[in-house]
N, C-alpha and C positions, 0 to 999 in steps of 0.2 A: 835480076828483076825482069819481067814480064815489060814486053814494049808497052809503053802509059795508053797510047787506045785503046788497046786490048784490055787494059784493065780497067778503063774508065766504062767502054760498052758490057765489060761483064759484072761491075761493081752490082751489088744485091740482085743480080739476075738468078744463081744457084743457091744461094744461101740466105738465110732468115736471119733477121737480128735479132740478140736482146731486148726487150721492153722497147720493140717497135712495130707498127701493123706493115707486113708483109709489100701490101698494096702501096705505101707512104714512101716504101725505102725505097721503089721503081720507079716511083714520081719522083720525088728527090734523091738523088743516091745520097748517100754519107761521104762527108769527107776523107780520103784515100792519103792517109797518111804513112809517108815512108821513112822518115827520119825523124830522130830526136837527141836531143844534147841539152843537158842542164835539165832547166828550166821548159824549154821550149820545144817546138813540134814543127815540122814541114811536111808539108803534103806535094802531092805530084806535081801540082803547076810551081812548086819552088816557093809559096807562100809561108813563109815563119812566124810563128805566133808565142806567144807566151801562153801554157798552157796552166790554165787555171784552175781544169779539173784534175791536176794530178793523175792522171791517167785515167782513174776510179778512185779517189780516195786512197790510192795506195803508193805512191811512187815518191814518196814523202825525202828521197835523198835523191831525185833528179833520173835522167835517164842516163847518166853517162859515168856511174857510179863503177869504176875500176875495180876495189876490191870484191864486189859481189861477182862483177862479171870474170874474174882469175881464180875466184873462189869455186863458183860452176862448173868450169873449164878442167880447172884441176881435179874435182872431184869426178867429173864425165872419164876422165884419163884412168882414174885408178880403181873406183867402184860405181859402174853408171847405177846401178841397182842390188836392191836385195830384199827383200819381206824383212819384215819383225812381226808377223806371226808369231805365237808362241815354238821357241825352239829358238830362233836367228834374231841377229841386231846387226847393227853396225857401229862403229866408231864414232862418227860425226854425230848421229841421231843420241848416242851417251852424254854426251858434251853440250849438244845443245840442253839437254834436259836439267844440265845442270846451272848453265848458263839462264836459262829462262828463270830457274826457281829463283835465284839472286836477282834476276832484273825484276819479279813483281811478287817481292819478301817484305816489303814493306803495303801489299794487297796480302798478305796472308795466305796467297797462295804455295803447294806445296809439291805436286807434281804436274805432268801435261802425261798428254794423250793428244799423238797426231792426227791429221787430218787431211784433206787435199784444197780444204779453203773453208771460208766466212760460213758456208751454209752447211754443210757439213760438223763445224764448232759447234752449230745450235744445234742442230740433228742429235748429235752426240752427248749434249750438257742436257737435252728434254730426256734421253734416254736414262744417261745415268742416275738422273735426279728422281727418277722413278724405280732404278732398282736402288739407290740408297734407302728410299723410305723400301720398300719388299726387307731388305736386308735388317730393317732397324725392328721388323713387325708392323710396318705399314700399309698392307695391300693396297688399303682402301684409297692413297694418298695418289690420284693419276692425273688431276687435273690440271693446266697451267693457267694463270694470268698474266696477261700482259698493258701495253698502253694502245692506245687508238692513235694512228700515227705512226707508230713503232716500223721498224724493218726489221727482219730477220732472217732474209734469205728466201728461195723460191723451193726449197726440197715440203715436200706435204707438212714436216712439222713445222719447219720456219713458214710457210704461207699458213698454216693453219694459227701462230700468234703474233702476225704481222698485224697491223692495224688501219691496213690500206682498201679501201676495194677494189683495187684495181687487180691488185697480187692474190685476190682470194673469189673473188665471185666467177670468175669464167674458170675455176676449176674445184668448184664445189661438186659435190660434200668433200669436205676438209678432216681434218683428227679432229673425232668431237671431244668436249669436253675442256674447249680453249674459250676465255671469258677474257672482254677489252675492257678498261676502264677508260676514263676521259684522259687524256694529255693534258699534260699545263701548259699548255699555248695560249699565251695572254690574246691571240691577235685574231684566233676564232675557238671559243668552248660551247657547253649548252650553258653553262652557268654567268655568262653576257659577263666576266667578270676581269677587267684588263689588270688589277695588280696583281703581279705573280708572287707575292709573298699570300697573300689571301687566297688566288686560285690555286695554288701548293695544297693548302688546307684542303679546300673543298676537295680536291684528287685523292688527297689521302681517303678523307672521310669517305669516299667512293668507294676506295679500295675496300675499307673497313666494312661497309654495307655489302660489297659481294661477297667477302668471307665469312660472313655472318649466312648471306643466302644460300651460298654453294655449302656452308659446313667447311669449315677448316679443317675437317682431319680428313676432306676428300684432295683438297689441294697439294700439288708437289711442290711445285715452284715460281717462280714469278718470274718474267725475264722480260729487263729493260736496257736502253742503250741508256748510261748517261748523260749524253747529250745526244738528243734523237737527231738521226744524220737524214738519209732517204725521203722520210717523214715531211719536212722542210728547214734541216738544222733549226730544233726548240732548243733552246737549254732550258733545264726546268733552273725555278728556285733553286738557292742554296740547301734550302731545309726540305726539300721533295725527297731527296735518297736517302740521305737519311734518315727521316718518317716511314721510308718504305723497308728498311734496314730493318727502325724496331718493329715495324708494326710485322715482318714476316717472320723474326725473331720470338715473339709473344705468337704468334700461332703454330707454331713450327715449319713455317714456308720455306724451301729455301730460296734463294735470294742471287739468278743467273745475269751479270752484268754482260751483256754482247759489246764487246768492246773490239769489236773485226773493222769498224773506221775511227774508234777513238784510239785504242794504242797506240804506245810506241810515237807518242808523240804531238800529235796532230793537234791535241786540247790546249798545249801550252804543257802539260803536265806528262809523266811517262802513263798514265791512263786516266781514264776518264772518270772513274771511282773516285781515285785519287783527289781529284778535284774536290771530292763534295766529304773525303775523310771516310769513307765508307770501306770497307773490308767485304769482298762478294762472295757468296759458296763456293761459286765457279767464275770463268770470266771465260768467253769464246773470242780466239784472235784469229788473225790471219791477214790479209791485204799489206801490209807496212811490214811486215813478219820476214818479209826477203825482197822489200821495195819493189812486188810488182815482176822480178824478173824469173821468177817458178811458183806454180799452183802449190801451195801451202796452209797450213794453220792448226793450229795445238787450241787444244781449252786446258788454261790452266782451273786447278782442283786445291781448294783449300783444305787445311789441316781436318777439321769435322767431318767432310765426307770422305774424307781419306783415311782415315781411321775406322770409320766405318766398314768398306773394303777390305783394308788389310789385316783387319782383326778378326775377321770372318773366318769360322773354321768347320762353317756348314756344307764347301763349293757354292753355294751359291752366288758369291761374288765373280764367279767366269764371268769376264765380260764378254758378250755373245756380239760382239758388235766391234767394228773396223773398216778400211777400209785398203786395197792392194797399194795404194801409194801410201799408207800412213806411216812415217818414219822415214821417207825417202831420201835414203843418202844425200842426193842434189839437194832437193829441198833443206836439207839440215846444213850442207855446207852454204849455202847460200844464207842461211838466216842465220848462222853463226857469224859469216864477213858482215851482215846487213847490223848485226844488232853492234859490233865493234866498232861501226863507222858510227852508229847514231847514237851514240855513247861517246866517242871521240870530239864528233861534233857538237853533242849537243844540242841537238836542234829543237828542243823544246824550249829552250829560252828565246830560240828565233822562232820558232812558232807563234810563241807571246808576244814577241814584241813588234812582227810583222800583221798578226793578227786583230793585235789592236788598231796599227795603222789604217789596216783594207776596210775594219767597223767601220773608224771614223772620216775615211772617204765613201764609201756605202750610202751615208747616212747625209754626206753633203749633195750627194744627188738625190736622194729623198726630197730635199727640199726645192730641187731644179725640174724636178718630173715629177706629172703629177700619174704616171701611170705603177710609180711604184707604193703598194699601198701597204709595204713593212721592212722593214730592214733586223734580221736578224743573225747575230752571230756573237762576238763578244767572248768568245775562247777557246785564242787558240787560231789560226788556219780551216775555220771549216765556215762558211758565209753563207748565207742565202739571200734574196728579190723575190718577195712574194709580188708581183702583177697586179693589177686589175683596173680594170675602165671606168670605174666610180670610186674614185680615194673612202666618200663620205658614207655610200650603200654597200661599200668593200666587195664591189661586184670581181667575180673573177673578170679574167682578161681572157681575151678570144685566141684562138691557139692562131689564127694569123699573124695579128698583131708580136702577140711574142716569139714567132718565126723571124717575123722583122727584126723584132730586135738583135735577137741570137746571131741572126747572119750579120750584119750591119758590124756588131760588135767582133768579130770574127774576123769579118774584112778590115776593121779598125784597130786589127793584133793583137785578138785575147780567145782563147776559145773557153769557155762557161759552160757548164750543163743546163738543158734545157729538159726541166720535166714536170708536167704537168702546167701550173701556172707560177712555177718557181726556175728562179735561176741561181745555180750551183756555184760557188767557188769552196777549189779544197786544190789550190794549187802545193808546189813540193816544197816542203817546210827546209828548204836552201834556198827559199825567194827572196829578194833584195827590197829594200825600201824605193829604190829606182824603177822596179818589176811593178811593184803594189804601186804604182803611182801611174804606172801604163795600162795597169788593170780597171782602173777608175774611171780614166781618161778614154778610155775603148769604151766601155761600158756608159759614159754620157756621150759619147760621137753615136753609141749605138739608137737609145734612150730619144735622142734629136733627129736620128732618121726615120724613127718609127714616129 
């Protein structure tokens, strides 16, 4: 490693970050984190923290996860790479395919198609979902719906039915032909409406009025996270997906679950579908796919539009679309050790029952601070602190203030995402009841210094 000044005077001098302003990361550098183990994270000056964003949503068995890492190792050894292009495969990438289909056969899904991450899934599930209808005699079928709030990655189709402005206005015009309905987020709608078995209705009904306006036999697909993560972790109602299931069923929509931070785990459940009893057309994974330690991610393809495909006897089923890493040996060994550990462990039943815990400490500092003005989560390892400086006018909170906090909480042993006026937890679903309870305790030390 590079001597620590060096790296400390070069931190965000050559290079841009993610979803950050340039100018921001020179004024404050980022934290320069050099090690990790478990749970937890050190950065240069030797500070160890419990890291509560999971890396990204994704590191859901820790950093110190042996089998993935001997898994990689071994595969680098014997086949670093190979296309699967039509013509060539390899070994591992067979195996995983089959493996996957068993792990989400109770989603109905029935094949994959690789990928090299989360935004790519969706890239590829808006794609196909467009020549399934071409293939069935659909042309006219090119439009998507999505939710307001929603994520779905930053490539032009995922920004184009994200539901953020931040992810879509400074690189507009977008893919036209992408249409938001409202979220059911009890804590801000247009329809002033806080119970979310009522505001469920009112969404659907939305949905129902834009496919009436758009014409249903122009729509392809709908595509929602189960539980909207990026957004500000919402969970909709019980009854939101699946209202959203028949109602794209009775028009012939299909029905794209982005499950790239619900898989595999994170919900309490092995997906996020799952939870609400719903069966998707398609589902896009990746992040927890090889816990974080190689760029990956497959959309699993249920039975319907797969038969559609492969009964095809016009060529037109070529699928015209890929990607050079898709099927990547590494990548397949690796999410093959990844998916064996988290099947061994289990970590879905300690997701839930860790999960519940961090809610109901979440929710005791609700009532200690009055700068927190929501507390949502409730399934699963994925949390959010929505902010704001008026409990009662639910003013947002000023981006100082929750700098304060963030760092404070940081310096107090937890690190937390910070975005927008929300603060993140999706720590690695191998966290302890002892961890969640250090988590709570960082974040009211933080809370009291702001």
């Amino acid at each position: 490693m590079k001597d620590s000044n060096f790296l400390k005077e070069m931190n965000a001098r050559k290079m841009w970050h993610p979803m950050a302003h340039p100018a921001e990361m020179h004024a404050q550098p980022p934290k320069i984190v050099v090690e990790a183990e478990g749970s937890t994270i050190t950065d240069i000056d030797g500070h160890t923290v419990i890291d509560a964003v999971g890396g990204l949503w994704n590191v859901n068995l820790g950093f110190s996860c042996q089998p993935i890492k001997d898994a990689i190792t071994a595969q680098m050894d014997r086949l670093p790479f190979y296309s699967t292009f039509k013509g060539t495969t390899n070994d591992a990438i067979i195996e995983l395919s089959e493996v996957l289909a068993d792990f989400f056969a109770p989603d109905g899904m029935v094949r994959s198609f690789f990928t090299s991450g989360g935004g790519d899934s969706v890239e590829t599930a808006l794609r196909l979902s467009r020549q399934y209808h071409k293939l069935r005699g659909d042309p006219g079928r090119i439009k998507f719906l999505s939710l307001k709030k929603g994520y779905h990655g930053t490539q032009f189709g995922g920004a184009s039915v994200n539901g953020n402005a931040n992810f879509r206005a400074p690189y507009e015009p977008l893919l036209p032909g992408c249409y938001h309905i409202p979220a059911p987020y009890p804590y801000r709608n247009p329809f002033n409406e806080s119970d979310p078995a009522r505001l469920a209705q009112l969404c659907l009904a939305a949905l129902e009025d834009e496919i009436a306006f758009q014409s249903a036999d122009t729509i392809a697909a709908f595509i929602m996270e189960p539980v909207l993560g990026a957004g500000g972790v919402i969970p909709p109602h019980e009854s939101f997906m699946p209202g959203v299931r028949e109602i794209c069923d009775r028009h012939g929509i299909l029905l794209i679950a982005d499950e790239v931070i619900t898989g595999f785990g994170r919900t309490g459940d092995w997906s996020g579908s799952r939870h609400w009893g719903v069966q998707p057309d398609m589902m896009c994974t990746a992040k927890a796919i090889t816990n974080g330690y190689f760029p990956f991610g497959a959309v699993m393809i249920g039975e319907a539009v797969a038969s559609v495909f492969e009964g095809d006897e016009t060529g037109k089923a070529m699928i015209g679309h890929g990607y050079t890493y898709s099927g990547h040996p590494v990548g397949a060994a690796a999410a093959l050790a990844c998916l064996a550990e988290t099947k061994r462990l289990d970590v879905h039943h300690n997701a839930a029952a860790r999960g519940a815990e961090l809610f109901a400490g979440l929710k005791t500092l609700y009532d200690k601070h009055d700068l927190i003005g929501d507390v949502r989560g409730g399934h699963g390892l994925m949390c959010a602190l929505e902010l704001v400086s008026d409990r009662d006018r639910k003013t947002p909170i000023d981006a100082k203030t929750i700098g304060r906090v963030h760092e404070a909480t940081y310096q107090a042993g937890v690190m937390v995402r910070l975005s927008g006026v929300n603060l993140y937890m999706s720590p690695p679903l191998i966290l302890t009841a002892e961890q969640v309870n250090e988590i709570v305790a960082a974040l009211d030390q933080g809370f009291s210094a702001a």
